[in-house]
N, C-alpha and C positions, 0 to 999 in steps of 0.2 A: 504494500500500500504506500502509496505517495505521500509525498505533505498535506498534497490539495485533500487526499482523502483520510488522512488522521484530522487534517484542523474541521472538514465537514462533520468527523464523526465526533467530533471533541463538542461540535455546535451543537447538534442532533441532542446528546446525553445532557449538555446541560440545559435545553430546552424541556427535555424529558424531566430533568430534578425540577427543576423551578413548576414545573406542572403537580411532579409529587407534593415538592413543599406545601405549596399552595393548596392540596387536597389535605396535604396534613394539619393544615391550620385549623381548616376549617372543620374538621373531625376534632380536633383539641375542641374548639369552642363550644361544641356544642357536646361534647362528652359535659364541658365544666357546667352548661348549661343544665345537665340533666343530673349532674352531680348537686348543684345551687338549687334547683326545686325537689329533688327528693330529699334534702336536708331541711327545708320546709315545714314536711308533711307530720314533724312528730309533733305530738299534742302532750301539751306538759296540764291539763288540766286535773287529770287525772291523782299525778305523781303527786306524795304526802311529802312533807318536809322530813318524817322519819325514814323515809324509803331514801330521798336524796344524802340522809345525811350516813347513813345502809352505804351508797354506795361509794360516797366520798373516804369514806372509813376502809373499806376494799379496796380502794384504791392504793391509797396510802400504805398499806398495809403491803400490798403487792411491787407496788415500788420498793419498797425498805427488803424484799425479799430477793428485788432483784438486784439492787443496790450490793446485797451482801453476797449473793452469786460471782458478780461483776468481780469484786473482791477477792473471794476466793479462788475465780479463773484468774487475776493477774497474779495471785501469790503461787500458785500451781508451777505455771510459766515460766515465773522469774526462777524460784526453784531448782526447774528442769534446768535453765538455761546457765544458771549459777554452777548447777553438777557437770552441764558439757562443758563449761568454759574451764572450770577445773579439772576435770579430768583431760582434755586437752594441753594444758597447761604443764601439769604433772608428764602426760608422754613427752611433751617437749622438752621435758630437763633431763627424761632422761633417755634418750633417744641420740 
């Protein structure tokens, strides 16, 4: 293939992106549009202030659980990575 017909096909593909973009956008918007009215639809008339405060409490509760997870996998880690660096360490002295 030629120049004339890479620079035609180079034209060609980015007419073809700019056509996708452009259907992509407009799929975004109206994804968000369908997202923004069915966030709408919940009815808080219902819900007791013991129930909201139910699950503010679960909440809290689940975070602090995951908080100490979070914790527990960076101490694991460091651990691990403290025993290869020293045991690497150690073959190297005496090696």
């Amino acid at each position: 293939m030629g120049t004339l017909g890479c620079i035609n096909d180079m034209l060609r593909r980015d007419k073809e992106n700019r056509e996708l973009r452009k259907l992509n956008k407009e799929r975004i918007k109206e994804h968000y549009k369908y997202i923004v009215k069915k966030g709408n639809n919940f009815d808080t008339s219902n819900v007791t202030i013991e129930k909201l405060e139910e699950v503010i409490k679960f909440k809290q509760e689940k975070e602090h659980t995951d908080n100490l997870l979070t914790i527990k996998v960076y101490a694991i880690i460091s651990v691990l990575a403290l025993l290869i660096l020293s045991a690497i360490w150690i073959l190297m002295n005496f090696i």
